[in-house]
C-alpha positions in Angstrom: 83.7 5.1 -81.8 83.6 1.2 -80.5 87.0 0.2 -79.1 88.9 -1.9 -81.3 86.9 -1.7 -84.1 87.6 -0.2 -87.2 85.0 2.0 -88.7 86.0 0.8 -92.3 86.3 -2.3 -93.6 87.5 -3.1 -97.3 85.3 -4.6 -100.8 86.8 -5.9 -103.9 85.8 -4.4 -106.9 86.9 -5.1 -110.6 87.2 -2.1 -112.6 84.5 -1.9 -115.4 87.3 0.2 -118.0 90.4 -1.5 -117.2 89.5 -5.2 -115.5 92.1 -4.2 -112.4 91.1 -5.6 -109.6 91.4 -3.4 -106.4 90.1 -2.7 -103.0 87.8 0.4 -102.0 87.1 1.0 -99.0 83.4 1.3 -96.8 81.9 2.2 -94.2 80.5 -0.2 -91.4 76.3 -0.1 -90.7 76.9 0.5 -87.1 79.3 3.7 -87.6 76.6 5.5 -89.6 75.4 7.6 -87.4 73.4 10.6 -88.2 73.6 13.6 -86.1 71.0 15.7 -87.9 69.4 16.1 -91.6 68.9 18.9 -93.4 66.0 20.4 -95.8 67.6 19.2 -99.3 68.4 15.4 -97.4 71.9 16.4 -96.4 72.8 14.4 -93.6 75.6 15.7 -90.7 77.6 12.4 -89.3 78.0 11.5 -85.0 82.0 9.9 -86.3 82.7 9.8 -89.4 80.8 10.3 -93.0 79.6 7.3 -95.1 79.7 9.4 -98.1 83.6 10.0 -98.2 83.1 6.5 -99.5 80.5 6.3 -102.0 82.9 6.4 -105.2 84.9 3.8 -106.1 88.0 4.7 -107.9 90.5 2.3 -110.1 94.0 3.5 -108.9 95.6 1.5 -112.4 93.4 3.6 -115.1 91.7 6.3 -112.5 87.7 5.2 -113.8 85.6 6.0 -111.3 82.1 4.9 -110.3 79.0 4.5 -107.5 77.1 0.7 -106.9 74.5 3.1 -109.0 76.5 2.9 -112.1 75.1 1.0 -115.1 77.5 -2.3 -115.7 77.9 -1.1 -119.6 80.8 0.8 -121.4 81.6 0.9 -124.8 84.5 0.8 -127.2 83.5 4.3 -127.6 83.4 5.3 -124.3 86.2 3.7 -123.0 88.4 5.6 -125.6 86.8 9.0 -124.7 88.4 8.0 -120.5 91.3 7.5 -122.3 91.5 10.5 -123.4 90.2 12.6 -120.9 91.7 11.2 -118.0 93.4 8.1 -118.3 96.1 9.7 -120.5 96.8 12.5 -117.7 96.5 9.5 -115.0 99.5 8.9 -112.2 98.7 5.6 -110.3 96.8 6.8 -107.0 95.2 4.7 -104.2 92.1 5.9 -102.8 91.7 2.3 -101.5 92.2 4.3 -97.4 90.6 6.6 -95.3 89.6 10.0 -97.6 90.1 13.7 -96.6 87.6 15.9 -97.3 89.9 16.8 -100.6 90.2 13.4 -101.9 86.4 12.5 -101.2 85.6 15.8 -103.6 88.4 14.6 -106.0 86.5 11.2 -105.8 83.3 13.0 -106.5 84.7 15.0 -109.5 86.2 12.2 -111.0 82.7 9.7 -110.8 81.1 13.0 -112.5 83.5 12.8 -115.1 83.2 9.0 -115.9 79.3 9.2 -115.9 79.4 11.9 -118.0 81.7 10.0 -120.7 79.8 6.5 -119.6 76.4 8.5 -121.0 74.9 7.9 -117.3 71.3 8.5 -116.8 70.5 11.9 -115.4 69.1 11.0 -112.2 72.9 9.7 -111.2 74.6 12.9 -112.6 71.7 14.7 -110.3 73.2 12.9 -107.3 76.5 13.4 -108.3 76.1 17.2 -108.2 74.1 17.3 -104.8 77.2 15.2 -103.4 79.5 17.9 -104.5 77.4 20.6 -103.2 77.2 19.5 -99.9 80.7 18.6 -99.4 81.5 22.5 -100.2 78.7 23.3 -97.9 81.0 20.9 -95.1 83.6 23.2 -95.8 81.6 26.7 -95.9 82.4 27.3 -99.2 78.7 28.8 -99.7 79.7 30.2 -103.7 80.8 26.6 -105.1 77.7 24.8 -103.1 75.7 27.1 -105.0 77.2 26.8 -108.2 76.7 22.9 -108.0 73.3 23.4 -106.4 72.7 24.9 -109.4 73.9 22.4 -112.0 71.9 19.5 -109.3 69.1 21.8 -109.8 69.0 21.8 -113.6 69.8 18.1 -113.7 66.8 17.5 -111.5 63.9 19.1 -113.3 65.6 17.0 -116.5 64.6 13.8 -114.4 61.5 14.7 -113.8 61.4 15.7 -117.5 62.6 12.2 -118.6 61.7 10.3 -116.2 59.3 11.8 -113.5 56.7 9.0 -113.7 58.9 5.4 -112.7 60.4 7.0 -109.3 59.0 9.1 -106.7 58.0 11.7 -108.1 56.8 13.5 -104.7 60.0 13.6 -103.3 61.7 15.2 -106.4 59.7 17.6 -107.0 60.0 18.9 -103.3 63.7 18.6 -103.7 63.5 20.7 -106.7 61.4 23.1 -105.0 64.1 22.9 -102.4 66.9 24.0 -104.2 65.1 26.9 -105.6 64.0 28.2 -102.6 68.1 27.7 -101.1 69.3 29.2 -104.7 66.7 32.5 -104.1 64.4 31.6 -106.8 61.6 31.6 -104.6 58.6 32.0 -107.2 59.6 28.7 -108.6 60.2 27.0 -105.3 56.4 28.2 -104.7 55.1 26.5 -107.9 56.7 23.4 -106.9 55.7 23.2 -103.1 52.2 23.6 -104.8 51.9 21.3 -106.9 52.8 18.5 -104.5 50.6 19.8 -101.4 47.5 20.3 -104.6 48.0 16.8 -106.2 45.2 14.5 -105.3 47.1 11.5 -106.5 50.1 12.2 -104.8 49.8 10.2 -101.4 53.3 10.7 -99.6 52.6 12.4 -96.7 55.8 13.0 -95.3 56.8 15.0 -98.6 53.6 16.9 -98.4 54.4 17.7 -95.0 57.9 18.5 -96.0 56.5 21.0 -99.1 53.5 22.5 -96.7 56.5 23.3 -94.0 59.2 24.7 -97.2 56.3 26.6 -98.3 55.9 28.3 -95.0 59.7 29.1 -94.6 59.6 30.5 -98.3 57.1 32.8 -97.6 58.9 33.9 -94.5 61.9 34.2 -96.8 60.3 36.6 -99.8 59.2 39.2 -96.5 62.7 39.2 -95.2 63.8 40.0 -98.8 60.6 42.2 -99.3 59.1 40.2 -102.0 55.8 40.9 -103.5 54.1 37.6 -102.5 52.6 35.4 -105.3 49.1 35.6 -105.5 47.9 32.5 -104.1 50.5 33.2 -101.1 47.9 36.2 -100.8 45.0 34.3 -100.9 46.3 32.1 -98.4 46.4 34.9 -96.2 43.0 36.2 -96.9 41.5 32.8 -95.6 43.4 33.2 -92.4 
């Protein structure tokens, strides 16, 4: 930590249901520190964790949201928050520093509101992979699963809808990725495969990244005594 510095320092931010104005709270660049990074991009924190802070959360109404949210919201969808959370709503301040129970809550609640708002899937995909990790913080390994799951499911719907305007590379190694962490290793295969066999993809880090996952999956079908796909087999006959 830097002496007498605070690792947070406050935004304003107008809420896009209600109009309140209120004050959220962020993380400073220099604080951000990362320790370590994980397979599926999740990132372990030196001090203290930027993404405690990622939602932004309306304490008058309770509408939550991420910089990623679109600036829209209809009649229609504002009276769907009012009746799915608003009307349950007690005036809380998240403006502060967050536990690890009201950076979930925040989580939850953004999920919500993008679901209501209509959000694009590729936010509900992050959403979801948020959620998951902050069980996996807390060891919780059947909820991280469950919302690696419904990440999972939201994931291959992006690269569904919208697999050709983003990089395409990286999601489809990170849907490879949470197959292979969810046991479904035959489809984590298929997915390693068809990054490190597509001529046109030209990331090289990712087909690094799926050339090394495809090596730790293959370790992880033996451990589970797996009958190996075939061209797992082949591979080996060339060796």
């Amino acid at each position: 930590m830097q002496e007498g510095v605070h690792p947070l320092f406050q935004v304003k931010v107008d809420c896009l249901c209600c109009g309140y104005s209120f004050q959220t709270s962020r993380v400073r660049p220099s604080f951000k520190r990362a320790k370590s990074t994980e397979s599926d991009f999740y990132v372990h924190y030196k001090d203290i964790n930027p993404e405690y802070y990622v939602v932004r959360v309306c304490p008058f109404c309770g509408f939550a949201t991420t910089e990623n949210f679109s600036e829209k919201l209809t009649e229609e969808q504002r009276g769907d928050f009012e009746l799915r959370v608003r009307v349950n709503w007690t005036m809380k301040d998240y403006g502060g520093e967050r536990t690890w129970a009201e950076a979930l809550q925040t989580y939850k609640l953004a999920l919500l509101c993008a679901q209501i708002k209509g959000e694009k899937d590729r936010i509900l995909s992050g959403l979801l992979h948020h959620i998951a990790w902050l069980y996996r913080e807390k060891g919780d390994t059947e909820q991280e699963k469950r919302f690696l799951d419904f990440a999972l499911a939201s994931y291959v719907k992006v690269f569904e809808n919208e697999g050709m305007d983003i990089n395409n590379a990286r999601l489809m190694y990170l849907i490879g990725e949470l197959n292979r962490r969810l046991g479904n290793y035959y489809e984590a295969v298929k997915w390693f495969s068809r990054v490190i066999n597509d001529k046109k993809i030209m990331d090289s880090a990712m087909i690094r990244a799926c050339r090394e996952m495809w090596a730790t999956t293959r370790e992880d079908m033996l451990a589970a005594k797996l009958d190996l796909p075939d061209e797992m087999k082949e591979q080996e006959k060339k060796k």
